[in-house]
Structure formats: structure tokens, C-alpha cells
mmCIF file of the N, C-alpha and C atoms, coordinates in Angstrom:
data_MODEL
# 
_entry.id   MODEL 
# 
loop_
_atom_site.group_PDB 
_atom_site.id 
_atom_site.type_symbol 
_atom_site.label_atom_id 
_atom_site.label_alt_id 
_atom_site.label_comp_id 
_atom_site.label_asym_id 
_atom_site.label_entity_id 
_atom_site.label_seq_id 
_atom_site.pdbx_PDB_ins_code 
_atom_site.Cartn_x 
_atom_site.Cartn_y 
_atom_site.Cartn_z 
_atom_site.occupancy 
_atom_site.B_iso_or_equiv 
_atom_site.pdbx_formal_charge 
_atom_site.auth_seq_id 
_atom_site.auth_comp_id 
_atom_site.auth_asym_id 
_atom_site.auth_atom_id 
_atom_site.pdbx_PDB_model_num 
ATOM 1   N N  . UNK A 1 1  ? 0.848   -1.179 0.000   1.00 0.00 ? 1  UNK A N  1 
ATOM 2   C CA . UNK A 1 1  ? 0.000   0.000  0.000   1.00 0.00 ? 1  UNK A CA 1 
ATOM 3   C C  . UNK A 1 1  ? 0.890   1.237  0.000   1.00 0.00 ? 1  UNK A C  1 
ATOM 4   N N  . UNK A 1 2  ? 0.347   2.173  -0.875  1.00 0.00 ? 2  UNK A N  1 
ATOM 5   C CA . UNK A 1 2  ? 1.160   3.657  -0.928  1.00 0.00 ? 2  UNK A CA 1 
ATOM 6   C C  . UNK A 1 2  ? 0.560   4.383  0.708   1.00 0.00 ? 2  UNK A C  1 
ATOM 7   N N  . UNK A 1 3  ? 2.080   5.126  0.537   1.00 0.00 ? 3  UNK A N  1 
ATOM 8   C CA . UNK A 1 3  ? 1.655   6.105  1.816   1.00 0.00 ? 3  UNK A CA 1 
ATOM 9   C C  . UNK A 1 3  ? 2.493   7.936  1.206   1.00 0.00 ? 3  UNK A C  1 
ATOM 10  N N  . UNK A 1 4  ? 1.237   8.838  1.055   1.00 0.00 ? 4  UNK A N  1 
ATOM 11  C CA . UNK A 1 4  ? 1.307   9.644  0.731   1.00 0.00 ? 4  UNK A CA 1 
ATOM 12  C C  . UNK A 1 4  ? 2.183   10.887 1.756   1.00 0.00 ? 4  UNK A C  1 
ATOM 13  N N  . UNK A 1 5  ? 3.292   11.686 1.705   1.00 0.00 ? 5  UNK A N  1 
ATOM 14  C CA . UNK A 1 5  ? 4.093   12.172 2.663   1.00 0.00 ? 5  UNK A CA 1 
ATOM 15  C C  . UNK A 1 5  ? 3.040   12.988 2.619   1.00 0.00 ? 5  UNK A C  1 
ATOM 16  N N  . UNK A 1 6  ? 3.726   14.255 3.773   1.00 0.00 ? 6  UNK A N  1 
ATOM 17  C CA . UNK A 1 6  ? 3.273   15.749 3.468   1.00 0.00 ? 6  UNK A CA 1 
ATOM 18  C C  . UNK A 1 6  ? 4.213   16.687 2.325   1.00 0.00 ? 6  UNK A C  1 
ATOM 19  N N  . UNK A 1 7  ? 5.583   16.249 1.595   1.00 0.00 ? 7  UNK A N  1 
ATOM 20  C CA . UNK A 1 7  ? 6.030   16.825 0.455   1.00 0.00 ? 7  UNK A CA 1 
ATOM 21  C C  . UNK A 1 7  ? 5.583   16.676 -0.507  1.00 0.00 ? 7  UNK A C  1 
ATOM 22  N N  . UNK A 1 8  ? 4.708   15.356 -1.114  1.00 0.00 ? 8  UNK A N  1 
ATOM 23  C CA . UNK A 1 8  ? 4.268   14.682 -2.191  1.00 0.00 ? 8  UNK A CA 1 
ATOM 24  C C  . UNK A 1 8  ? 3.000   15.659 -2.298  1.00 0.00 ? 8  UNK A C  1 
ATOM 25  N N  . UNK A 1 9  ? 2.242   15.550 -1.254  1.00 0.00 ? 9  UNK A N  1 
ATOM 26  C CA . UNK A 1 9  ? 0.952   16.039 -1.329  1.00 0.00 ? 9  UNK A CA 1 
ATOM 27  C C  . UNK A 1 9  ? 0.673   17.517 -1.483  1.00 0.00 ? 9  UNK A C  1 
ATOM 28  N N  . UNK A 1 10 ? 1.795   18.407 -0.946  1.00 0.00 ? 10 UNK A N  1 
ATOM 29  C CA . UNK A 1 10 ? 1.344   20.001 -1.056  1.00 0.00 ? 10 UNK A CA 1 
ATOM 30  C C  . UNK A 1 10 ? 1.847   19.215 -2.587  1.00 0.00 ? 10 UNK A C  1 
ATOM 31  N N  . UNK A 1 11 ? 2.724   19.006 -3.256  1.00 0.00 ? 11 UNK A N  1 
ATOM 32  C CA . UNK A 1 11 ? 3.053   19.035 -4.499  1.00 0.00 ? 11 UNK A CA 1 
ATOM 33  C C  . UNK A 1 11 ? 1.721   18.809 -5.105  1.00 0.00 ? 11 UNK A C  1 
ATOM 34  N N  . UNK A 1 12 ? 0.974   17.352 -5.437  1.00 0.00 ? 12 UNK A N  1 
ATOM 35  C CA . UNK A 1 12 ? -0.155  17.701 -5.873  1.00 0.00 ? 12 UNK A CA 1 
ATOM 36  C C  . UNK A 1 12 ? -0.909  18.407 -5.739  1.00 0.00 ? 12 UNK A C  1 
ATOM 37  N N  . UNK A 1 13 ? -0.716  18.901 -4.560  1.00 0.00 ? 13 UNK A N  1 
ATOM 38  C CA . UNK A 1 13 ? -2.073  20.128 -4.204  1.00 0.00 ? 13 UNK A CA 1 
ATOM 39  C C  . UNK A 1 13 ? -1.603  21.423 -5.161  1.00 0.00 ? 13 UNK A C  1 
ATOM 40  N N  . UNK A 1 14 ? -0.020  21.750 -5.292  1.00 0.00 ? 14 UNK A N  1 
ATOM 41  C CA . UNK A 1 14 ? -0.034  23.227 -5.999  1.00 0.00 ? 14 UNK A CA 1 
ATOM 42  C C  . UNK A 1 14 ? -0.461  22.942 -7.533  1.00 0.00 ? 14 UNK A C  1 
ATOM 43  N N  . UNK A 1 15 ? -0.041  21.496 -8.253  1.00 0.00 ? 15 UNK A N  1 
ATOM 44  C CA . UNK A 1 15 ? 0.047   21.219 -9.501  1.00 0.00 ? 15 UNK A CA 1 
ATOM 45  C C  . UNK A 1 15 ? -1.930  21.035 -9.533  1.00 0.00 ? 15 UNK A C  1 
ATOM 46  N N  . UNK A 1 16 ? -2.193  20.638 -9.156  1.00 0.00 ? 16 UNK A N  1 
ATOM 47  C CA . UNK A 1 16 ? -3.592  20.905 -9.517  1.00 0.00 ? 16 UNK A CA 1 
ATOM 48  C C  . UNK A 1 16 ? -4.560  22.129 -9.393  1.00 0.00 ? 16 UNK A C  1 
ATOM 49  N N  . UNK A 1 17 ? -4.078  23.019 -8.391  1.00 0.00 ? 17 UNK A N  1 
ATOM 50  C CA . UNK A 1 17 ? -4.609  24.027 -8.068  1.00 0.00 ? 17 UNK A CA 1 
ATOM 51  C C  . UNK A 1 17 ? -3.859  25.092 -9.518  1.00 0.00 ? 17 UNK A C  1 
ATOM 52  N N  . UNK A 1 18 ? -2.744  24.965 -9.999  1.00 0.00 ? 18 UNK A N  1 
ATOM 53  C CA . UNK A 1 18 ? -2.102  25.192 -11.231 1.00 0.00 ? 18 UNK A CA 1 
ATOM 54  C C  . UNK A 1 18 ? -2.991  24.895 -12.437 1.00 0.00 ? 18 UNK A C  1 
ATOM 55  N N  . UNK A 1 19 ? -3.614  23.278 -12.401 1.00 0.00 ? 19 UNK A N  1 
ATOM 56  C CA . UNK A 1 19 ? -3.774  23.000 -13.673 1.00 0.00 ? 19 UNK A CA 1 
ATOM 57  C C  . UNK A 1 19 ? -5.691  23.797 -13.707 1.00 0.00 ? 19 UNK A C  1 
ATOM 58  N N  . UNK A 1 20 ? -6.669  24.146 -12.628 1.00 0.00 ? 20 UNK A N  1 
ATOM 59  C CA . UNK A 1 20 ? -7.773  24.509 -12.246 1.00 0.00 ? 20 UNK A CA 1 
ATOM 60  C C  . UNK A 1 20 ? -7.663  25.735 -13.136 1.00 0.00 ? 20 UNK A C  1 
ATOM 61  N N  . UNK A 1 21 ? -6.451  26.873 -12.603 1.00 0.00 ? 21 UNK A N  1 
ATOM 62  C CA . UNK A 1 21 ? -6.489  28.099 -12.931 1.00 0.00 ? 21 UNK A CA 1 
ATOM 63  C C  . UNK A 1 21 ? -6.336  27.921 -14.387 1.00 0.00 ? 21 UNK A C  1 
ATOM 64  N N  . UNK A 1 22 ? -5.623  27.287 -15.211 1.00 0.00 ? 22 UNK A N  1 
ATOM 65  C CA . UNK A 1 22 ? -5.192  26.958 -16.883 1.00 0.00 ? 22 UNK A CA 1 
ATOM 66  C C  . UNK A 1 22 ? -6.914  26.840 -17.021 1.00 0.00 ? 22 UNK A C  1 
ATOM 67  N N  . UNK A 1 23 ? -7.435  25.841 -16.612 1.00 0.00 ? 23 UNK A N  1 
ATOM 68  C CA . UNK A 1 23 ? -8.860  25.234 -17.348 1.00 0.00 ? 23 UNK A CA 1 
ATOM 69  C C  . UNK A 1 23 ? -9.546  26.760 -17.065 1.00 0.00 ? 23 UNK A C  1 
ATOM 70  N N  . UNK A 1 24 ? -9.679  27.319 -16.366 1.00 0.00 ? 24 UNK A N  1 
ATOM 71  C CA . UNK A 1 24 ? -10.288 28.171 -16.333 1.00 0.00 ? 24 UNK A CA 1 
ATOM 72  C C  . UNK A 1 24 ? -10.211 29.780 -16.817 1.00 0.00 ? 24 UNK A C  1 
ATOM 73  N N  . UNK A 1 25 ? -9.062  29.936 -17.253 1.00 0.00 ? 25 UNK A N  1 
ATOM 74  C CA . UNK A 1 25 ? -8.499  30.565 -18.055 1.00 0.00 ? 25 UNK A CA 1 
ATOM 75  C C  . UNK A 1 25 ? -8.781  29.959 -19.637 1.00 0.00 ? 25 UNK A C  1 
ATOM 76  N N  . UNK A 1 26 ? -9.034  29.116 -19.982 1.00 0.00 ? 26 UNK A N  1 
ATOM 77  C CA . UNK A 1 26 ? -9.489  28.488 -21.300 1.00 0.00 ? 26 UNK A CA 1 
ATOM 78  C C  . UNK A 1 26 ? -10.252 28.590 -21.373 1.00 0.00 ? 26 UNK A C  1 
ATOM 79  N N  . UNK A 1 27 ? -11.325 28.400 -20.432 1.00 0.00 ? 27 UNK A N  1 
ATOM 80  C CA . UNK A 1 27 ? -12.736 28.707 -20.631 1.00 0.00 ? 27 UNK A CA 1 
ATOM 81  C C  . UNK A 1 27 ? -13.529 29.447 -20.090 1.00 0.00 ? 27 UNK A C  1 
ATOM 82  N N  . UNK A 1 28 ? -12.401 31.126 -20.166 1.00 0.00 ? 28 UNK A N  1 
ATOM 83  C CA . UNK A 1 28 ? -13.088 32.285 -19.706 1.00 0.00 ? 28 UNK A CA 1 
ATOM 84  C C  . UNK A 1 28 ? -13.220 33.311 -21.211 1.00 0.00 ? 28 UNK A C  1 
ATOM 85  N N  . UNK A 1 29 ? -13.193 32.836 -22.272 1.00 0.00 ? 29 UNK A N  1 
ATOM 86  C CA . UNK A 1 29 ? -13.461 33.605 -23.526 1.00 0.00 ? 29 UNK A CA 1 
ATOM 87  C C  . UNK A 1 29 ? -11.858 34.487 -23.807 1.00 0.00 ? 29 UNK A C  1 
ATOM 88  N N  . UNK A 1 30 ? -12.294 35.258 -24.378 1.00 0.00 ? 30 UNK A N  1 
ATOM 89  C CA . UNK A 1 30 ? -10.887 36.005 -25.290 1.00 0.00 ? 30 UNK A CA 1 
ATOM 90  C C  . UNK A 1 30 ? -10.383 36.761 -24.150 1.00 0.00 ? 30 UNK A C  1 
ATOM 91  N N  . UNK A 1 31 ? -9.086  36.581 -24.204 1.00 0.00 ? 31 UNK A N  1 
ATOM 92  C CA . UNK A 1 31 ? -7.700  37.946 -23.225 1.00 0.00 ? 31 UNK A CA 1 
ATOM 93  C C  . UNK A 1 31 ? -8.408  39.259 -22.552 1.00 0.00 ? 31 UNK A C  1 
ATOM 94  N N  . UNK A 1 32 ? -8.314  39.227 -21.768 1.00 0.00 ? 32 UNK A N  1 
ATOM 95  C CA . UNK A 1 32 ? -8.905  40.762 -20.980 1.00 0.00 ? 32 UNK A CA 1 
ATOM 96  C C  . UNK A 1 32 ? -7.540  41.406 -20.582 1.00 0.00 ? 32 UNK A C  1 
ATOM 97  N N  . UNK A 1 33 ? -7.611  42.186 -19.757 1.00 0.00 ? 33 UNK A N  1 
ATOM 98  C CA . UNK A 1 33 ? -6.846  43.315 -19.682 1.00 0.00 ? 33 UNK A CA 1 
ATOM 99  C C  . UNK A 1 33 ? -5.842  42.416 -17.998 1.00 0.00 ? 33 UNK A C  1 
ATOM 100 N N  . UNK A 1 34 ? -6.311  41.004 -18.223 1.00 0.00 ? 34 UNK A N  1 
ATOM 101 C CA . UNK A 1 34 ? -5.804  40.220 -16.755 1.00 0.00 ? 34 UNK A CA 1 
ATOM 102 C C  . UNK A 1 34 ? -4.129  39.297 -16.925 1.00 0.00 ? 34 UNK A C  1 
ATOM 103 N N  . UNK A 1 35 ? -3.761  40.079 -18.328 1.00 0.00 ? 35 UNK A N  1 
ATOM 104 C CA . UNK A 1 35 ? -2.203  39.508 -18.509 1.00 0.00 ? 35 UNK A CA 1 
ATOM 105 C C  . UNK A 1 35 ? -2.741  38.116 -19.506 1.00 0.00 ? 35 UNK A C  1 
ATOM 106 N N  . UNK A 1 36 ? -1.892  37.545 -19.816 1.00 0.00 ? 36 UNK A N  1 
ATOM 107 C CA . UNK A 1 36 ? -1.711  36.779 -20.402 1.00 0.00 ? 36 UNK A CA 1 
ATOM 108 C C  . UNK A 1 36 ? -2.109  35.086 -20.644 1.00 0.00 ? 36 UNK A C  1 
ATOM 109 N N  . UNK A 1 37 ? -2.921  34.931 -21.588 1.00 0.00 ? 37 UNK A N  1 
ATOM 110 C CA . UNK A 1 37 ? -3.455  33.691 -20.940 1.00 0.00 ? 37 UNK A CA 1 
ATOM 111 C C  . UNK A 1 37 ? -3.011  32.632 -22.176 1.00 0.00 ? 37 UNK A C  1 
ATOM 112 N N  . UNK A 1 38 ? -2.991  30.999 -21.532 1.00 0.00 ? 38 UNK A N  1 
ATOM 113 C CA . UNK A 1 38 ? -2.491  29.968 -21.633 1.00 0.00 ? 38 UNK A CA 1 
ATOM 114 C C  . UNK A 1 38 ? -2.971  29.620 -23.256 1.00 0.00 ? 38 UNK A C  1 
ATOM 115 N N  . UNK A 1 39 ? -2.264  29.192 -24.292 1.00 0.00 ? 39 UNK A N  1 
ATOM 116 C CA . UNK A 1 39 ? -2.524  28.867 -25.726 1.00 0.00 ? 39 UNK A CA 1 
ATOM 117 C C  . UNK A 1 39 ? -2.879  27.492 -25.490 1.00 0.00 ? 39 UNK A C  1 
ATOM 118 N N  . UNK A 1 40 ? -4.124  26.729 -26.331 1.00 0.00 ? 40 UNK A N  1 
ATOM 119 C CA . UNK A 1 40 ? -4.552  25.686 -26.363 1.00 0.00 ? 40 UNK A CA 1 
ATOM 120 C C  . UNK A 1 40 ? -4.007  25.268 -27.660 1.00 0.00 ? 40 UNK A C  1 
ATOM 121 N N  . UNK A 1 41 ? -3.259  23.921 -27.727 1.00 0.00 ? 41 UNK A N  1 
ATOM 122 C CA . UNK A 1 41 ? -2.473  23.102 -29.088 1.00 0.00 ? 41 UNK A CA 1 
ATOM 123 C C  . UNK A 1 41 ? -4.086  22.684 -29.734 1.00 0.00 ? 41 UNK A C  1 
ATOM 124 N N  . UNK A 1 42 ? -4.205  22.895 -30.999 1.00 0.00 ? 42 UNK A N  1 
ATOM 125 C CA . UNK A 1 42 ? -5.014  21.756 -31.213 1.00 0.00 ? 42 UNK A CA 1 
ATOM 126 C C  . UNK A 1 42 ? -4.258  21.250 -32.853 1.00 0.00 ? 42 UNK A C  1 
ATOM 127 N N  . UNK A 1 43 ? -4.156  19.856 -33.057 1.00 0.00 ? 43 UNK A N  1 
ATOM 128 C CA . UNK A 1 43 ? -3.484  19.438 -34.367 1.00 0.00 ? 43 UNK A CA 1 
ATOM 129 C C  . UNK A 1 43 ? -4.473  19.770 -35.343 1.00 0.00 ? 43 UNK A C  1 
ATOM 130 N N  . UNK A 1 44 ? -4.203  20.266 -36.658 1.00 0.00 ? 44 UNK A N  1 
ATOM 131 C CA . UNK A 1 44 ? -4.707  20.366 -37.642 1.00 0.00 ? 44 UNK A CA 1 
ATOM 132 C C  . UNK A 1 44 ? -5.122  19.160 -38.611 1.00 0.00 ? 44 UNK A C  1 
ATOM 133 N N  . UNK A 1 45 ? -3.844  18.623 -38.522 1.00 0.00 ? 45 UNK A N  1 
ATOM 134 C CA . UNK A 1 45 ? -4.271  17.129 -39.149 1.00 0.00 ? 45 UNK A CA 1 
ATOM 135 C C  . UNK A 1 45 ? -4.301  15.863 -38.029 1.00 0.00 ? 45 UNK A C  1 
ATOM 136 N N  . UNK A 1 46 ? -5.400  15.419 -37.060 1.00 0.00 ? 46 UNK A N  1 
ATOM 137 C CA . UNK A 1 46 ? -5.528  14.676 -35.916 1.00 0.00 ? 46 UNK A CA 1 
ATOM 138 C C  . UNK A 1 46 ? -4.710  13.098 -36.499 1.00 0.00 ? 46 UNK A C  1 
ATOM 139 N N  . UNK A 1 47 ? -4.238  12.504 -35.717 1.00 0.00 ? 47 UNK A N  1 
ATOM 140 C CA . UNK A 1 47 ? -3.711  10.791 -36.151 1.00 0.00 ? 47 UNK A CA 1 
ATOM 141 C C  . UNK A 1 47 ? -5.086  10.100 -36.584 1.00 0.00 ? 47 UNK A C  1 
ATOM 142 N N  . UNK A 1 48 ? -5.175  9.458  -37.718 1.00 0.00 ? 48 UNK A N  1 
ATOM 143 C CA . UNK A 1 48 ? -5.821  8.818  -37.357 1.00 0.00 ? 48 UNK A CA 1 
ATOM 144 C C  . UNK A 1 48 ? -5.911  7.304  -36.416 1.00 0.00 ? 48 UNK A C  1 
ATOM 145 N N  . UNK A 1 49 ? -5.010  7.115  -36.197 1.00 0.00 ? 49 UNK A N  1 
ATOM 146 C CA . UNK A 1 49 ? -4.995  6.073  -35.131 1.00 0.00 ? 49 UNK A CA 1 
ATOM 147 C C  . UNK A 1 49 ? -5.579  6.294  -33.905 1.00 0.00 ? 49 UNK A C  1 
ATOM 148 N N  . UNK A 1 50 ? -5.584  7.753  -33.514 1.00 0.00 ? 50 UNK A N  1 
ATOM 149 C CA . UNK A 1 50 ? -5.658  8.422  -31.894 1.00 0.00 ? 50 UNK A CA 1 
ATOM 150 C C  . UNK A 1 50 ? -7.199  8.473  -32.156 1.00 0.00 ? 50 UNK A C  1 
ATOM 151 N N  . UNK A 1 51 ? -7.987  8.003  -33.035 1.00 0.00 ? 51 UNK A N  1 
ATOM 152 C CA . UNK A 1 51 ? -9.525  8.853  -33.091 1.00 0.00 ? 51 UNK A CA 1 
ATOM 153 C C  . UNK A 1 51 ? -10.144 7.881  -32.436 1.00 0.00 ? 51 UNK A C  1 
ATOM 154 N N  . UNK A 1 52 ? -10.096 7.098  -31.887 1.00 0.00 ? 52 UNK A N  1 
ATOM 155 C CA . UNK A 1 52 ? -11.013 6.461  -31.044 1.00 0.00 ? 52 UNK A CA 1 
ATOM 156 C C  . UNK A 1 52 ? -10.294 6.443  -29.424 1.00 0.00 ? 52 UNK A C  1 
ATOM 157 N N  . UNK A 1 53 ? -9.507  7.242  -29.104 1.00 0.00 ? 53 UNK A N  1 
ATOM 158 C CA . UNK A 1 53 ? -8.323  7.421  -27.987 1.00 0.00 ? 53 UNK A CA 1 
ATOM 159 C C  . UNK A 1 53 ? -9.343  7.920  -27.221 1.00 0.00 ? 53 UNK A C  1 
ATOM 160 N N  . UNK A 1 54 ? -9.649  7.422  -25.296 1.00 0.00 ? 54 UNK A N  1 
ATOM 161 C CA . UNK A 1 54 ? -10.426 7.833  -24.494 1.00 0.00 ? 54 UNK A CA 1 
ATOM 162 C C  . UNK A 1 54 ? -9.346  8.148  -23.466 1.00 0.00 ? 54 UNK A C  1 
ATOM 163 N N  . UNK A 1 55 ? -9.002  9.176  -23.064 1.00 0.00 ? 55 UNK A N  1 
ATOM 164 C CA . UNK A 1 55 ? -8.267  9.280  -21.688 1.00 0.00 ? 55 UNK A CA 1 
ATOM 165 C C  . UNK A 1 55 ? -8.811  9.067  -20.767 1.00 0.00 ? 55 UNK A C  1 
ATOM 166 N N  . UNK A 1 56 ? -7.935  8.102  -19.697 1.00 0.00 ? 56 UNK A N  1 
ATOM 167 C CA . UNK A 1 56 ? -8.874  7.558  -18.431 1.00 0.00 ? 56 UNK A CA 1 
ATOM 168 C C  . UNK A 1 56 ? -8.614  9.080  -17.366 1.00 0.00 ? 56 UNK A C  1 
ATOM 169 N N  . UNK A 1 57 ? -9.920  8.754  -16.813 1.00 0.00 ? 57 UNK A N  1 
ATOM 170 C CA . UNK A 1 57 ? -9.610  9.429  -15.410 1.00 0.00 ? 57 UNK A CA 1 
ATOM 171 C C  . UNK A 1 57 ? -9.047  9.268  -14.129 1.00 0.00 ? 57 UNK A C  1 
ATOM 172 N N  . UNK A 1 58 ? -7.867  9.532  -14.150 1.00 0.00 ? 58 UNK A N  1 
ATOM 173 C CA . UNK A 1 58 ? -7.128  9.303  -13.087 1.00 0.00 ? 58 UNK A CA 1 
ATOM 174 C C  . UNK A 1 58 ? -7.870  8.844  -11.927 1.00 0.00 ? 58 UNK A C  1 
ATOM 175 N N  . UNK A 1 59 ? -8.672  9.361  -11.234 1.00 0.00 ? 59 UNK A N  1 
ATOM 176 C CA . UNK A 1 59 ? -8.923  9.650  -9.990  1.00 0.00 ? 59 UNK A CA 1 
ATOM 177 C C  . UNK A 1 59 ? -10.041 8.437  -9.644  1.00 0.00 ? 59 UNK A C  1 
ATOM 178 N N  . UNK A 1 60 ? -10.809 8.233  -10.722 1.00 0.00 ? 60 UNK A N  1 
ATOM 179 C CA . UNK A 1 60 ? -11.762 7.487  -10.802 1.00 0.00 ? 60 UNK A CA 1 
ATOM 180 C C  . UNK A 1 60 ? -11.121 5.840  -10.858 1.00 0.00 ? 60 UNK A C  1 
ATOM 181 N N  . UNK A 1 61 ? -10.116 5.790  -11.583 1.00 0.00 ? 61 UNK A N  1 
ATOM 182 C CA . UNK A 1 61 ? -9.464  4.559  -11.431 1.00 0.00 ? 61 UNK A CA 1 
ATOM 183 C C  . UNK A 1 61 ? -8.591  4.444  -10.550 1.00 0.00 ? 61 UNK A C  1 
ATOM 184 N N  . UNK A 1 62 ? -7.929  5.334  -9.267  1.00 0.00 ? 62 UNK A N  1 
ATOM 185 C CA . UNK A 1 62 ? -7.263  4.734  -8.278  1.00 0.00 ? 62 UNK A CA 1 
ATOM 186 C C  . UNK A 1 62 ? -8.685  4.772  -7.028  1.00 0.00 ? 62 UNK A C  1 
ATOM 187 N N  . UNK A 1 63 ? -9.695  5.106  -7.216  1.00 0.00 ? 63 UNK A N  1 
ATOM 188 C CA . UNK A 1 63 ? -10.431 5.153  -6.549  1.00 0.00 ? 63 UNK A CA 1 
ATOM 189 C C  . UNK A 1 63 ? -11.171 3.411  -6.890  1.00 0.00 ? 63 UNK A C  1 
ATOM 190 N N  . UNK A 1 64 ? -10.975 2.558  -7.938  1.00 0.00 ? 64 UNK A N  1 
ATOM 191 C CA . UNK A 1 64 ? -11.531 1.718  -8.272  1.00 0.00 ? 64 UNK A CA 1 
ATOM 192 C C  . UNK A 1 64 ? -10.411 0.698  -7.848  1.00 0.00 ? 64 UNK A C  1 
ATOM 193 N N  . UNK A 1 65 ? -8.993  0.720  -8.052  1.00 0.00 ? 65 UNK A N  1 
ATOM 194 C CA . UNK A 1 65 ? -8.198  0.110  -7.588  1.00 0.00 ? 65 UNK A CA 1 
ATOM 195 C C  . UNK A 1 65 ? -8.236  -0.225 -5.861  1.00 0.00 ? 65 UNK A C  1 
ATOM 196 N N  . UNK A 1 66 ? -8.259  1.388  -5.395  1.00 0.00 ? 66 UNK A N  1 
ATOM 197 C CA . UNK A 1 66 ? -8.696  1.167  -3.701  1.00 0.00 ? 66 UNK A CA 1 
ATOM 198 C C  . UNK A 1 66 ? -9.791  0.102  -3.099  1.00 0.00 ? 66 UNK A C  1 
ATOM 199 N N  . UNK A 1 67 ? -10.898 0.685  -4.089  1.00 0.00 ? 67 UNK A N  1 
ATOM 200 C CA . UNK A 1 67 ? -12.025 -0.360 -3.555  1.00 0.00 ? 67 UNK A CA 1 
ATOM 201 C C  . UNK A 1 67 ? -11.537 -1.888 -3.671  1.00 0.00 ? 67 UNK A C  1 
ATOM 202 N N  . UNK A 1 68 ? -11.075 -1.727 -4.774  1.00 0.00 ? 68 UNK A N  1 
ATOM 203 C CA . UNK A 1 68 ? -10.697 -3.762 -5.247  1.00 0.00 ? 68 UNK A CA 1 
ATOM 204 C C  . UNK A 1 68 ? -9.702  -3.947 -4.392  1.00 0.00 ? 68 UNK A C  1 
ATOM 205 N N  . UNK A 1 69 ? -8.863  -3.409 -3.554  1.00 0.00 ? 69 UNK A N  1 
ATOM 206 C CA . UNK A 1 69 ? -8.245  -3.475 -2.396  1.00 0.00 ? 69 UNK A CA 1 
ATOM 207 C C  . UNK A 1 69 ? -8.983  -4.124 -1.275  1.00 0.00 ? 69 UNK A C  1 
ATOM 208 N N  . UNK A 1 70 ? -9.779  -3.016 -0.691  1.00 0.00 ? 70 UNK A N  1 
ATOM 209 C CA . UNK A 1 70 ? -10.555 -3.412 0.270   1.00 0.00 ? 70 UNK A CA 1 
ATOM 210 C C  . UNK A 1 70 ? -11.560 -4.600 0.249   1.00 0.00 ? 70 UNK A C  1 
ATOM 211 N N  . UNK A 1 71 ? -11.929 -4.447 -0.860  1.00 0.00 ? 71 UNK A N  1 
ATOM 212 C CA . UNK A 1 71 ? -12.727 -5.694 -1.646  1.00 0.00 ? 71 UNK A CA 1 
ATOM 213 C C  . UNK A 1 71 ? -12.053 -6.941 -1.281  1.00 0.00 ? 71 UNK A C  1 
ATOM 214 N N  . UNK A 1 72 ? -11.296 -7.199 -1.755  1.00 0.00 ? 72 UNK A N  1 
ATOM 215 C CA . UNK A 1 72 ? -10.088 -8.322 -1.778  1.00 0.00 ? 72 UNK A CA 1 
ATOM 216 C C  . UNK A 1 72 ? -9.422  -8.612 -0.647  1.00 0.00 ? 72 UNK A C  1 
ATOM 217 N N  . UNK A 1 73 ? -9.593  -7.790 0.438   1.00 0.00 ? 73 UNK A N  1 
ATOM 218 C CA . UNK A 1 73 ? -8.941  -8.006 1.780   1.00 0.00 ? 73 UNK A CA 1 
ATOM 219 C C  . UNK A 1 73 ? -10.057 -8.362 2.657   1.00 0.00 ? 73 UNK A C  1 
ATOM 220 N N  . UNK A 1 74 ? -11.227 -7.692 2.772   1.00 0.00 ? 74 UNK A N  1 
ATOM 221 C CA . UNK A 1 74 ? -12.439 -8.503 3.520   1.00 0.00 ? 74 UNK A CA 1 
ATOM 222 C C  . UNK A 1 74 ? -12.591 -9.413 3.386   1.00 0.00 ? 74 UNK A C  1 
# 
């Protein structure tokens, strides 16, 4: 079983609280007068190999791993 420090964790805590402000900056419409905001890549010509590509959700699958933990140990 993982054991999460207190260095590991402010770390995720700033990198997500980082990645919140990006999403939301993307999806606050065109540049205001609030400095400079984050460029979104998008490919022009997509792979076609990648077109059926689903990114998992992190959170949802260590949360599914945990359970099958506990699952498996009762």
C-alpha cells in the first residue's frame, strides 16, 4: 500500500490548483486586460490512429483500484 508524505501532497495540491487556474483561463473567452493567458495546441491534421483514444480518469481509477483493495482483503 502507498503512503502519501506531506512533500508529495502540497506538491499535488499546488500542480492541480495550477492545472484549475489553466482550465479556467481556457474557458473564460478572449484575453482581458488580466495579462496573459495559456494557448490551447489543437493538431490540424488529428492521427488517425488516436480517433477512437479515451483518456482515463485518473482519480476514478485509483479510486476503483482502492475499492478492489478493500474488496479483496475482507
Amino acid at each position: 500500500m502507498y503512503t502519501i508524505t506531506k512533500g508529495p501532497s502540497k506538491l499535488v495540491a499546488q500542480r492541480r490548483t495550477a492545472w484549475q487556474q489553466v482550465e479556467q483561463q481556457l474557458g473564460s473567452g478572449p484575453a482581458g486586460t488580466s495579462g496573459p493567458r495559456p494557448v490551447q495546441y489543437v493538431e490540424k491534421t488529428p492521427n488517425p490512429r488516436l480517433q477512437n483514444f479515451v483518456p482515463i480518469d485518473l482519480d476514478e481509477w485509483w479510486a476503483q483500484q482502492f475499492l478492489a483493495r478493500i474488496t479483496n482483503c475482507s
